[in-house]
N, C-alpha and C positions, 0 to 999 in steps of 0.2 A: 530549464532553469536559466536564472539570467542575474545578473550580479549588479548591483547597480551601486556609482560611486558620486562623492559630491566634488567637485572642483572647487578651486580658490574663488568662483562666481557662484553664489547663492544662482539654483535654480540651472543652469548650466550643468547635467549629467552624463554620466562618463556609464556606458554600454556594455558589458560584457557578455555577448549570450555564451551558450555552451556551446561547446561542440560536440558531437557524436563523430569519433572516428574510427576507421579498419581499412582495412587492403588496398579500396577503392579510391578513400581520400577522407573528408569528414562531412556531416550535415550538420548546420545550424539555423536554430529559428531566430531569423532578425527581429520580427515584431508581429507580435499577436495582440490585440487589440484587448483581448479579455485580459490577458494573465496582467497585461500593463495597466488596466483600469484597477486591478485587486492590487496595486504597488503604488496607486495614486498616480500614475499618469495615463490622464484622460483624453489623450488627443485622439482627434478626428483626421487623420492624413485623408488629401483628397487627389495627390497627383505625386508620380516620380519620377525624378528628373535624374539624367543621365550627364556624367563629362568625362571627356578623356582627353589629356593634356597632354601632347608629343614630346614636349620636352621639360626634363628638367628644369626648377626654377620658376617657374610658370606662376603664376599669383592670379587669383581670384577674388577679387574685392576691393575692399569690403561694401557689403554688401546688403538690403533690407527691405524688405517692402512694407509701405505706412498703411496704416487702416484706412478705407475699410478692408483691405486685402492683407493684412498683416500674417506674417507664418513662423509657424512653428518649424524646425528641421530637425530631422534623426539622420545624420553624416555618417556614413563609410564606405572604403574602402574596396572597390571587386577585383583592380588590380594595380600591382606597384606602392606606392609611399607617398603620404601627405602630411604637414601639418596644417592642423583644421584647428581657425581662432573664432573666438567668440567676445565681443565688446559689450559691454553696457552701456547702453544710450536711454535708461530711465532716467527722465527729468527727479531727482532729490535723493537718487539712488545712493547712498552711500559709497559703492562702487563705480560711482559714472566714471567711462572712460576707462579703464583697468580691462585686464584682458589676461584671456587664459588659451593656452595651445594644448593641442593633443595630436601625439603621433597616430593616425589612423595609419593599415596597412594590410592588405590582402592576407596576411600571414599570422596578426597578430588579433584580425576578427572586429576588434573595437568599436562602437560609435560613438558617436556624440551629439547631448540632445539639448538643442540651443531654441529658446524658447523665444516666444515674441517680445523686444524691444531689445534686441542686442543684434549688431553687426555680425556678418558673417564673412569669413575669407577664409581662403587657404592657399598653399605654396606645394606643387608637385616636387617630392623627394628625387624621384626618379623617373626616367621615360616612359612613356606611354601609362601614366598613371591613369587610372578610371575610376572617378567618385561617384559614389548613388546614394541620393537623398529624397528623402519622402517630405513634404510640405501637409503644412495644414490647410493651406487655402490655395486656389488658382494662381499662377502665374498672372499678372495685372500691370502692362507697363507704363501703365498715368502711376500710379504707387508705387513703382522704382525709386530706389534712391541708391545713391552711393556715396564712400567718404573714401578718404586717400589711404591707399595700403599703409604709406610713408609717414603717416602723420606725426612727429615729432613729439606732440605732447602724449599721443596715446602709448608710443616706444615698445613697439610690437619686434621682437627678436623675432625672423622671421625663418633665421639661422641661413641667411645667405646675404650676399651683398645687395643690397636693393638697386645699386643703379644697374645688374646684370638681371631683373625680373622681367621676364616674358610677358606683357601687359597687353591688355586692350587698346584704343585711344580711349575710353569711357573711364576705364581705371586711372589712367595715366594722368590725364584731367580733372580727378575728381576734386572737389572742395574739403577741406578741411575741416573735420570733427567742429571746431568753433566758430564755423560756420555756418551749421545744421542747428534748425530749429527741430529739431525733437519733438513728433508727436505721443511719443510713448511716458508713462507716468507711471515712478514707483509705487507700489502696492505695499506699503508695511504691516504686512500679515501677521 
């Protein structure tokens, strides 16, 4: 069984599988491809990616890859504490720019399924945090892109100090939300 929730981001889904627990510890099914097709999410995951972030604070992002390689991610947690964002970057999106967090955590099981045309980042809660995410498409780094964790106008509470974030130089660098020509286009379904 698997519980599925909407976020303040149309399309942006919030994961809950079950757990089966006793003695040992508990098992849970992260994703089965059928039971998610018969719920209306029909993704094709083709790679999973691994990170483990030593320290606290740590920021990843934000984060996207442009078509033709654009992906899909289902985010969570194997060990420690993250908050995992997701941004709108649909050109007409009534949402563009707005953004929504979720506590992912080894303990609390969670994911989060952030779909193509939205930024991806997150913030390690705690040490030795370990995120694992499934993609829809290959990893592609001509279709890299990135925007600034910090961006002002997008005002991502990221619930720590940002000038104390554990960055990349890629992150650290990056350009600014209004900057970004956006190749992604809302769909008004």
């Amino acid at each position: 069984m698997l519980s599925i929730s909407e976020t303040a981001l149309p399309d942006v889904l919030l994961l809950q599988p079950q757990r089966f627990s006793d003695a040992r510890g508990y098992f849970a099914e992260t994703w089965n491809r059928k039971r998610m097709s018969e719920v209306g999410l029909d993704v094709d995951f083709v790679q999973d990616n691994l990170s483990l972030s030593a320290r606290a604070g740590t920021v990843r992002g934000l984060h996207f890859q442009a078509p033709p390689n654009a992906q899909d991610k289902l985010v969570r947690c194997g060990r420690g504490r993250l908050l995992d964002i997701a941004v709108d970057i649909r050109k007409g999106s009534p949402m563009f720019g707005r953004w929504v967090g979720a506590e992912l955590s080894s303990e609390n099981g969670r994911q989060l399924l952030i779909p193509k045309g939205f930024l991806h980042g997150f913030v390690t809660l705690e040490p030795d945090t370990e995120v694992i995410y499934k993609c829809s498409d290959y990893y592609a780094s001509e279709s890299e892109r990135v925007v600034r964790f910090d961006d002002p106008r997008i005002g991502i509470d990221w619930t720590i100090d940002p000038s104390t974030a554990v960055l990349s130089q890629r992150d650290a660098e990056a350009p600014f939300l209004c900057d970004l020509e956006t190749p992604f286009v809302w769909d008004e379904r």
